[in-house]
C-alpha positions in Angstrom: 24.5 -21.9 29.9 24.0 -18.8 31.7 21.4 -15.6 29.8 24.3 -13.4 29.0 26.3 -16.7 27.3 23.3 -17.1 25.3 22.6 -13.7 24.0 26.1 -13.5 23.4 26.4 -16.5 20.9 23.2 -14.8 19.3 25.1 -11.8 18.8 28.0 -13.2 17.5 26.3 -15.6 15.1 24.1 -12.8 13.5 27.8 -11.1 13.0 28.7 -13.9 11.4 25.5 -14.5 8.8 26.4 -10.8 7.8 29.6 -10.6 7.3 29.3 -14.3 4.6 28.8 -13.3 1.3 25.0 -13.2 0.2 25.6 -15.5 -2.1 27.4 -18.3 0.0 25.1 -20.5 1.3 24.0 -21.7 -2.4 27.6 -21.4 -3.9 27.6 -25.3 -3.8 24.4 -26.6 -3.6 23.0 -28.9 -6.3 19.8 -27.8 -8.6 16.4 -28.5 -6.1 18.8 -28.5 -2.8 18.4 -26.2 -0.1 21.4 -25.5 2.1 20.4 -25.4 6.0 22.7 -23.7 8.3 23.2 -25.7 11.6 22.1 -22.6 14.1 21.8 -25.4 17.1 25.7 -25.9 17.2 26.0 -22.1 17.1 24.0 -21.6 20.3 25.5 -24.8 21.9 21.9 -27.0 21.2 21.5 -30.5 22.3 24.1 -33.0 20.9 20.9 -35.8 21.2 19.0 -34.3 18.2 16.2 -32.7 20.0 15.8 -29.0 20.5 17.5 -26.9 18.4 20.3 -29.5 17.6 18.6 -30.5 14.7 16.7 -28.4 11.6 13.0 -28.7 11.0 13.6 -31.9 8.6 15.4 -33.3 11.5 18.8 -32.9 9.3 21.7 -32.6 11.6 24.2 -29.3 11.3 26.5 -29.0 8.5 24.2 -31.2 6.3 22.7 -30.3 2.8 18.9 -31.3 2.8 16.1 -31.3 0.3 12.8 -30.3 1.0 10.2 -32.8 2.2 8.0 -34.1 -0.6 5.0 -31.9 -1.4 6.4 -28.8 0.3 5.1 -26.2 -1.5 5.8 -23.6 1.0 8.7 -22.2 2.8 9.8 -19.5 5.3 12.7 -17.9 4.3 16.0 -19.2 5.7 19.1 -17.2 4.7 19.7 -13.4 3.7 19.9 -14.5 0.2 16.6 -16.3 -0.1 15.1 -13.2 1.5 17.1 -11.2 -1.7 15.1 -13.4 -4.3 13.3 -11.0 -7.1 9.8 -11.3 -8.1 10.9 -9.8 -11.7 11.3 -13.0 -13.4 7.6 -13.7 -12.4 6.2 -9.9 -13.2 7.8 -10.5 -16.8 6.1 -14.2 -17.5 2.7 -12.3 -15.7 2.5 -8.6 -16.1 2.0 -8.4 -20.0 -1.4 -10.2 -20.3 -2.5 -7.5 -18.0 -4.6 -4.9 -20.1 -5.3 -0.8 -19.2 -9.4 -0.5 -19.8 -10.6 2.5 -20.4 -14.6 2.9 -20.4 -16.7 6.2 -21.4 -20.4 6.6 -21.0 -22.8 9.7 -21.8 -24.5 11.1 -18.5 -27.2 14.0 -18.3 -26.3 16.8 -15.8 -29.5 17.1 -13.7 -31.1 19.9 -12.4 -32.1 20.0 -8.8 -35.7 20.4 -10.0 -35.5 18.0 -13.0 -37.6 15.1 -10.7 -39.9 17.3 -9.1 -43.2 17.0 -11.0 -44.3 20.7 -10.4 -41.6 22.3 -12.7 -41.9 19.1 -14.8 -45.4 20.2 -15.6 -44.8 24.0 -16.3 -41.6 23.7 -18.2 -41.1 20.0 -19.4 -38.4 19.1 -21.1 -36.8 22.3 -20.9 -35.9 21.7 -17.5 -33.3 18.9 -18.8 -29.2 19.6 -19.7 -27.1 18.8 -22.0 -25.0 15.3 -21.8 -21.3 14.9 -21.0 -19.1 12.3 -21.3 -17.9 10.3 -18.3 -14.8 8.3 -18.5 -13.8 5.5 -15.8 -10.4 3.2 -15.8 -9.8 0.0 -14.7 -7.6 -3.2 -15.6 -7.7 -6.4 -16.8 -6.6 -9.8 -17.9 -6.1 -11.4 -20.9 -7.3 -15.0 -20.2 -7.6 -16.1 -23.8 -4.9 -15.6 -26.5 -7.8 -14.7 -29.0 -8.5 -11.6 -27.1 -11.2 -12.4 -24.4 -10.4 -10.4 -21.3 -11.8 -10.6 -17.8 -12.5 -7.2 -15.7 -14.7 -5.7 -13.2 -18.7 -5.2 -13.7 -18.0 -2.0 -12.3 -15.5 -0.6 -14.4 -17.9 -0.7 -17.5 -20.5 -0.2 -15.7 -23.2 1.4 -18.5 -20.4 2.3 -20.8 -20.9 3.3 -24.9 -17.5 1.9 -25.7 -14.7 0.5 -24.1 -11.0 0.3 -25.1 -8.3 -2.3 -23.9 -4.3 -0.8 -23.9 -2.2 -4.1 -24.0 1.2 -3.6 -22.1 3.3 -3.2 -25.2 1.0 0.0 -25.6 -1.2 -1.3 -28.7 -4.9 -0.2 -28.3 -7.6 -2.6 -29.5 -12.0 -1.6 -29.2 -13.6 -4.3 -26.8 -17.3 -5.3 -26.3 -19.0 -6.8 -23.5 -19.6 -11.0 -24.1 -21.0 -11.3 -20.5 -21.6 -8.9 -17.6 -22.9 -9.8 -14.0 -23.5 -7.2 -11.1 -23.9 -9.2 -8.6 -20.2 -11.4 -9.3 -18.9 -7.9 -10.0 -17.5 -9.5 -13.2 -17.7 -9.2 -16.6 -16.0 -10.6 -20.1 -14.7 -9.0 -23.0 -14.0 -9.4 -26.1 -10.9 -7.5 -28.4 -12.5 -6.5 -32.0 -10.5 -7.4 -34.4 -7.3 -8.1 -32.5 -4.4 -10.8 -33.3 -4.7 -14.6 -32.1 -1.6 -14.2 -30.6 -2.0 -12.7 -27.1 -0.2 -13.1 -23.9 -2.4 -15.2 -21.8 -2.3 -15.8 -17.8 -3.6 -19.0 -16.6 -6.5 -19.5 -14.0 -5.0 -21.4 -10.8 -7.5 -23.3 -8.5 -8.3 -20.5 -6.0 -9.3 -23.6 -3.5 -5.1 -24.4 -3.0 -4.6 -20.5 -1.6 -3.6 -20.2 2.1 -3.6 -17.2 4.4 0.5 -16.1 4.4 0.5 -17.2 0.6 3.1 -14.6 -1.0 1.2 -12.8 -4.0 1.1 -9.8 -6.6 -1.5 -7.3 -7.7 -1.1 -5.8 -10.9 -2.9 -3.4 -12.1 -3.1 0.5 -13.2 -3.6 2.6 -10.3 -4.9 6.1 -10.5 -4.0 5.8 -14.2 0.0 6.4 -13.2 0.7 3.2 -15.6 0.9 -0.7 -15.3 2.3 -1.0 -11.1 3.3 -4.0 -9.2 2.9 -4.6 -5.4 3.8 -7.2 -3.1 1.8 -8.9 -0.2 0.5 -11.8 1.2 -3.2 -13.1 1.6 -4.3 -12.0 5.0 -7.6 -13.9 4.8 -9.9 -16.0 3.0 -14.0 -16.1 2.6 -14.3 -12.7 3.1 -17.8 -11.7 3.0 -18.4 -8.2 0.6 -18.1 -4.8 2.0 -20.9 -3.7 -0.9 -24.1 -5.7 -0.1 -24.9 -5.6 -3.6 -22.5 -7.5 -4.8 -21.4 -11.6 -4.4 -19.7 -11.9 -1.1 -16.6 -14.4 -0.8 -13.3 -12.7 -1.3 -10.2 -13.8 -0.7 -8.0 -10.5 1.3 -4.8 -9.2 0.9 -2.5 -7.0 2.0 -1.1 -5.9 -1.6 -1.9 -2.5 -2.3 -4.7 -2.2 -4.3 -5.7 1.1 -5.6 -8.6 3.0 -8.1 -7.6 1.8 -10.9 -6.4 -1.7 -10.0 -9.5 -3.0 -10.5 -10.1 -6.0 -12.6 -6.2 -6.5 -12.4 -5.6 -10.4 -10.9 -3.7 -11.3 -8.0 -1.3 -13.4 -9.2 0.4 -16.5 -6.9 3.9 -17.2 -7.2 3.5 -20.0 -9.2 2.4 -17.4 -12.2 -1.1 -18.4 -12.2 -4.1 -16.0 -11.5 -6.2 -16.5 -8.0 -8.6 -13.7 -8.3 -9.2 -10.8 -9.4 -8.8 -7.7 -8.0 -12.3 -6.0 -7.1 -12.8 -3.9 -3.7 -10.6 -2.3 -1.0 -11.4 -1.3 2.6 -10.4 2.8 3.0 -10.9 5.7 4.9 -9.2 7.9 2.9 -9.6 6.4 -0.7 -5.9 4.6 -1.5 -4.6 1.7 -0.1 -4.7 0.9 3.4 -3.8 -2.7 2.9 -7.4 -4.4 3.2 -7.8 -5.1 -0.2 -10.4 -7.6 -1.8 -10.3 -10.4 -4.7 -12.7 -12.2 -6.2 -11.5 -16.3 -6.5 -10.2 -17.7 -9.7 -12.4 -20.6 -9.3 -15.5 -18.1 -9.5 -13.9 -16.2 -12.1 -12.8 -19.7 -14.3 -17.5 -20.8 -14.3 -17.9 -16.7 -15.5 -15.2 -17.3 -18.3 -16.9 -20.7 -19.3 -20.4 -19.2 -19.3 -19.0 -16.7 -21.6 -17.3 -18.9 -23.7 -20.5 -21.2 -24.1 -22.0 -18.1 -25.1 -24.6 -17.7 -22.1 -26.2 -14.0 -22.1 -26.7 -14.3 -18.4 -24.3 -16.0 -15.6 -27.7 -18.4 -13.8 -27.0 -19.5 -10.6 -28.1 -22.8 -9.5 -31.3 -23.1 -7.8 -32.0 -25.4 -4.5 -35.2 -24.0 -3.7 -34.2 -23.0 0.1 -32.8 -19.9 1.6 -30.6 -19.7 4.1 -29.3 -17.2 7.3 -26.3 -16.6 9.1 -25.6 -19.3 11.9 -26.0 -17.9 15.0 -23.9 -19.0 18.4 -26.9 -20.2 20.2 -28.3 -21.5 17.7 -25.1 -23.2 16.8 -24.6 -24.3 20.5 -28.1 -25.6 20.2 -27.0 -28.3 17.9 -23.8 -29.3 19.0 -21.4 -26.9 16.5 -18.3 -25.5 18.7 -18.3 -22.8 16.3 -20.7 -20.4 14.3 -20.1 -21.7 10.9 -22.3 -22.8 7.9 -25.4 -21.8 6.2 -29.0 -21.9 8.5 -31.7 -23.1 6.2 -34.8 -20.4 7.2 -37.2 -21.9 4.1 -37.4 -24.2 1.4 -39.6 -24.5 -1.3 -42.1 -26.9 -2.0 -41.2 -29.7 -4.6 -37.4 -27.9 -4.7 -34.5 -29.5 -5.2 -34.0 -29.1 -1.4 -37.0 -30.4 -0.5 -36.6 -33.6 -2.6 -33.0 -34.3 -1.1 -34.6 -34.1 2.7 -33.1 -30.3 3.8 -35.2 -28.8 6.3 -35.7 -25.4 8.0 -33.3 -25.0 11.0 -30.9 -27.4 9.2 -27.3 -26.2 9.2 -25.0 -27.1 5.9 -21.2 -27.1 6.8 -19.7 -28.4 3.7 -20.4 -28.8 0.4 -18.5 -31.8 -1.5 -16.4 -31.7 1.6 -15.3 -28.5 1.0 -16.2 -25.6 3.9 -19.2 -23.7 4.4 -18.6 -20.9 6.8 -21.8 -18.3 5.9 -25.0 -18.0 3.3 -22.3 -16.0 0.6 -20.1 -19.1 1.0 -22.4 -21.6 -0.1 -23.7 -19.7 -3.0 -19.7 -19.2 -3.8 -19.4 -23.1 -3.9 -22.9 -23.4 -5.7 -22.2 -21.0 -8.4 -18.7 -22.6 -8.9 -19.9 -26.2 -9.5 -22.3 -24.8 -12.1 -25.6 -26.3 -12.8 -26.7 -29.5 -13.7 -24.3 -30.9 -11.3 -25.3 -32.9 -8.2 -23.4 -32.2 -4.7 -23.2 -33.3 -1.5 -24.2 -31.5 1.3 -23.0 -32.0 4.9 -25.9 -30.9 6.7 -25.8 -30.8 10.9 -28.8 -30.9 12.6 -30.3 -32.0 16.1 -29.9 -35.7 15.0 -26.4 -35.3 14.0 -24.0 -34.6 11.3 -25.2 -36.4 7.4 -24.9 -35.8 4.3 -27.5 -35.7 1.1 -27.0 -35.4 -2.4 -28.7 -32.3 -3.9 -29.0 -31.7 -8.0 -28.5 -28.1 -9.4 -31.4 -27.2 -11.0 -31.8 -23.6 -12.7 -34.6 -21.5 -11.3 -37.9 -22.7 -12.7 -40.0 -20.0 -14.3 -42.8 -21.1 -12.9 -44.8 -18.0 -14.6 -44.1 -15.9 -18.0 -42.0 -13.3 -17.2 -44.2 -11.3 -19.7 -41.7 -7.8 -19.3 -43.1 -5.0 -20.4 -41.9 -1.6 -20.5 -45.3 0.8 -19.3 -46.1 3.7 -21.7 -48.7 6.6 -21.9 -48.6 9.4 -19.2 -48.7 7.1 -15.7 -46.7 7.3 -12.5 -45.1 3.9 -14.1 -44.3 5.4 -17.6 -40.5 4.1 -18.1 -40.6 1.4 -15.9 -40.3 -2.3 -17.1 -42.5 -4.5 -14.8 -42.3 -8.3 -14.7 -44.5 -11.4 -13.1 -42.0 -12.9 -10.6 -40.9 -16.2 -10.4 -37.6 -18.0 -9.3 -36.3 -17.3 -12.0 -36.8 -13.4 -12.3 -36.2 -13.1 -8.4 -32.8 -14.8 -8.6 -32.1 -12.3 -11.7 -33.1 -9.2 -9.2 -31.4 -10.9 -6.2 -34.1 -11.5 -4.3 -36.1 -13.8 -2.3 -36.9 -16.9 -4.5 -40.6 -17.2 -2.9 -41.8 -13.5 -3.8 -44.9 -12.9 -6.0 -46.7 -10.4 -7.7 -45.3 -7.9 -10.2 -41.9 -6.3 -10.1 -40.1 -3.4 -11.4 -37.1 -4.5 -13.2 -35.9 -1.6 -14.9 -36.4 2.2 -14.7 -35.3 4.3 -17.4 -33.7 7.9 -16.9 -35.2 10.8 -16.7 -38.6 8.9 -17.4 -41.5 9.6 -15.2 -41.4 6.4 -13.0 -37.9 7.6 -12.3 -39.5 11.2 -11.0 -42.2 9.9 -9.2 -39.0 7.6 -7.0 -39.7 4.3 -8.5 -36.8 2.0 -8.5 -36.0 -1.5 -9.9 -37.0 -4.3 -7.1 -40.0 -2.3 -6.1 -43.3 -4.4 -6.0 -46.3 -3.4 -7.3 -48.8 -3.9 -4.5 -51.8 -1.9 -5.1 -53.1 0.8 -7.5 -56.2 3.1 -6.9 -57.1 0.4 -4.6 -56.9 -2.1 -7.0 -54.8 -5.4 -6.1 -52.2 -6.3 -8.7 -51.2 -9.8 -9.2 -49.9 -9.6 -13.1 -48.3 -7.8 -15.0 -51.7 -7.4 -17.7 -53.3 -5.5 -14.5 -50.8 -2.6 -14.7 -51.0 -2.8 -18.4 -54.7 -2.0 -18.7 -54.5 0.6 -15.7 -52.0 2.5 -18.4 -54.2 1.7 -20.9 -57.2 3.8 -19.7 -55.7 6.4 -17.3 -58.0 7.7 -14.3 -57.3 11.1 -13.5 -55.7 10.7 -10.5 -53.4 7.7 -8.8 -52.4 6.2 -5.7 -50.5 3.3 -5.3 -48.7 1.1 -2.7 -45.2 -0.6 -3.7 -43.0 -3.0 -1.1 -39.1 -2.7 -1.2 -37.0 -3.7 1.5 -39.8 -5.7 3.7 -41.6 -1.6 3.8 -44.7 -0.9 2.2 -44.8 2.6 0.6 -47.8 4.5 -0.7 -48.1 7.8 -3.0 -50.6 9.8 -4.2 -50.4 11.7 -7.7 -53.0 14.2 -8.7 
């Protein structure tokens, strides 16, 4: 067949798709039975089955065909399956999808209000009057009692927070469990009915990139909105270093406002929830991000077992993005999996056999691609658990089994919250441990004594201090507990210097 005999037949059998009526090709076929049109015999295909004279299930022209067993998944084949609605599934989905509306009190500061030479002469004369600060977000009811799932961020520090169901009754909420680092947190209706729409959690694992799915949500406060995409990616480490990083990424259009909304499959089940988008001019420019159901469905147990904090399990080892020499170095034809750089002494790590420079690819089978990934697969299994790991090293691929301990507090904590007139007044200090350093996301082997809390306005917050700073030194006095910075507060000198370490810097200031 010549070029120009073949384009024609194209032509002419597009002509002929649109001139059938839309509804034709399903007219006649049974409940569960897709219709395939033969589009081999239209452009004169081989009669011997091969080629195009034959669908993908092999089904010769003409011929009705079912699906393959276990397809899930399907491309569009006709003009009618590409005039299918997603209504049916927004109106099983969209009303356990809740408005939340948080407001918090915030002090207007002056640009002198941390300098410590106007503090002296005027005090607290220098500080404003408060104003209330409102933020919106969405939500999901995953309980029909009332217990909703959201975004840390959108009640972030908020005095009260208020759901708006999609039927437009308003119910008061309070916080069961928060997390900044997941960016998620659980609420709980006050006194609302038993009866509430609810949208299941799906298994976030079963998602694939092309997946069709919704994000609903409340963008820019215009009301409860809709949009259509697919997921564009999966594992997707977090713009925001501050928070948990593996996302799954979509090209839905996520807005302000749409977070804490899920992302909904077509199946009518939940696979994440909405939580960060990628912008350079603040709306949608189809990079949006969604924290997995599976993550989300440990958060919502925690809360439900009435945890007041979501624990992470602890290994005892830390790990590093894999390198590609490092990875060549071993055998790995790609740069995937988690690069042990330490483990701890008498750790769980350490008792299953993981060394530094090992590389874990999979945990129960399941893939590893970066640090964020395992603690992903960690955090869903929960602890208490034992894993496997499939660890590559310069031996070879093997695995080890690996228990889920939570992070030993291997010293009091002993908070306490400094008073008196001191460069620390306001801040909360702490003896670290595993424990307190996974709480503060930070490296399980650091010692000493650690800020965890600064309050506003207070002095420590002047004089720059910040939560995560590390107590070092004090007039030239080493501190290794928190009684150390206790009795310096006790018995003031008249004048101070002291060191602190944040970030890997050491940083010193003297106060007069």
């Amino acid at each position: 067949m010549t070029r120009g005999a073949f384009i024609l037949r194209i032509l002419l059998a597009a002509a002929l798709i649109a001139a059938a009526p839309a509804t034709a090709a399903w007219a006649q076929a049974p409940s569960g039975v897709q219709q395939v049109l033969d589009l081999g015999t239209m452009f004169g295909g081989a009669k011997d089955g091969k080629g195009f004279g034959k669908d993908a299930a092999g089904t010769k022209g003409g011929e009705t065909a079912a699906p393959p067993a276990g397809t899930a998944r399907a491309v569009p084949q006709s003009r009618a399956e590409m005039q299918l609605s997603f209504a049916p599934l927004v109106k099983k989905t969209a009303p356990a999808v809740v408005n939340v509306y948080a407001t918090r009190m915030v002090r207007q500061q002056t640009p002198f209000e941390r300098d410590p030479f106007f503090q002296r002469f005027f005090g607290n004369r220098m500080q404003q009057r408060s104003r209330k600060q409102s933020s919106l977000g969405s939500g999901v009811i995953v309980d029909k009692k009332g217990l909703i799932v959201t975004n840390d961020h959108v009640i972030q520090d908020a005095d009260q927070i208020k759901v708006a169901l999609d039927d437009g009754r308003e119910f008061q909420a309070n916080v069961v469990l928060k997390d900044q680092k997941v960016d998620l947190a659980v609420l709980k209706i006050e006194k609302g009915p038993n009866d509430l729409p609810t949208l299941p959690i799906g298994n976030s694992d079963d998602v694939e990139v092309g997946d069709l799915v919704l994000a609903i949500g409340n963008p820019f406060g215009v009301g409860q909105t809709v949009t259509s995409g697919i997921v564009s990616g999966l594992a997707r480490t977090s713009l925001d270093r501050s928070h948990f990083g593996f996302f799954i990424q979509t090209d839905a259009a996520i807005n302000p406002g749409n977070s804490g909304g899920p992302l909904v499959g077509i199946d009518g089940r939940m696979i994440g929830i909405n939580s960060e988008i990628y912008s350079r001019s603040g709306g949608s420019d189809g990079i949006g991000f969604a924290i997995p159901a599976n993550l989300v469905k440990s958060f919502v147990s925690a809360a439900e077992s009435g945890d007041k904090q979501f624990a992470m399990p602890y290994i005892g080892a830390s790990f590093e993005s894999l390198t590609p020499d490092v990875a060549d170095a071993l055998g790995l034809d790609r740069p995937r999996g988690a690069l042990v750089n330490k483990v701890a002494p008498d750790g769980p790590a350490a008792k299953a056999g993981l060394k530094a420079g090992d590389v874990v690819t999979a945990l129960d089978g399941k893939p590893v691609q970066h640090p964020d990934a395992l603690g992903y697969r960690l955090a869903t299994e929960g602890i208490g658990k034992t894993v496997e790991l499939t660890v590559r090293d310069r031996d070879g691929k093997h695995t080890m089994s690996i228990a889920l301990e939570r992070a030993p507090e291997t010293v009091p904590a002993n908070r306490t919250t400094i008073g008196g007139r001191t460069p620390f007044t306001g801040a909360t200090v702490a003896n670290l441990s595993p424990r307190v350093a996974q709480e503060l996301d930070m490296q399980s082997d650091a010692e000493g004594v650690v800020i965890t809390d600064v309050a506003d306005g207070s002095l420590a917050a002047r004089f720059g201090l910040e939560p995560k700073d590390i107590l070092v030194r004090v007039n030239g006095q080493a501190i290794g507990k928190v009684a150390d910075v206790k009795a310096l507060a006790d018995d003031p000198p008249g004048s101070w210097q002291f060191a602190v370490r944040r970030d890997g810097r050491l940083l010193t200031q003297s106060v007069r």
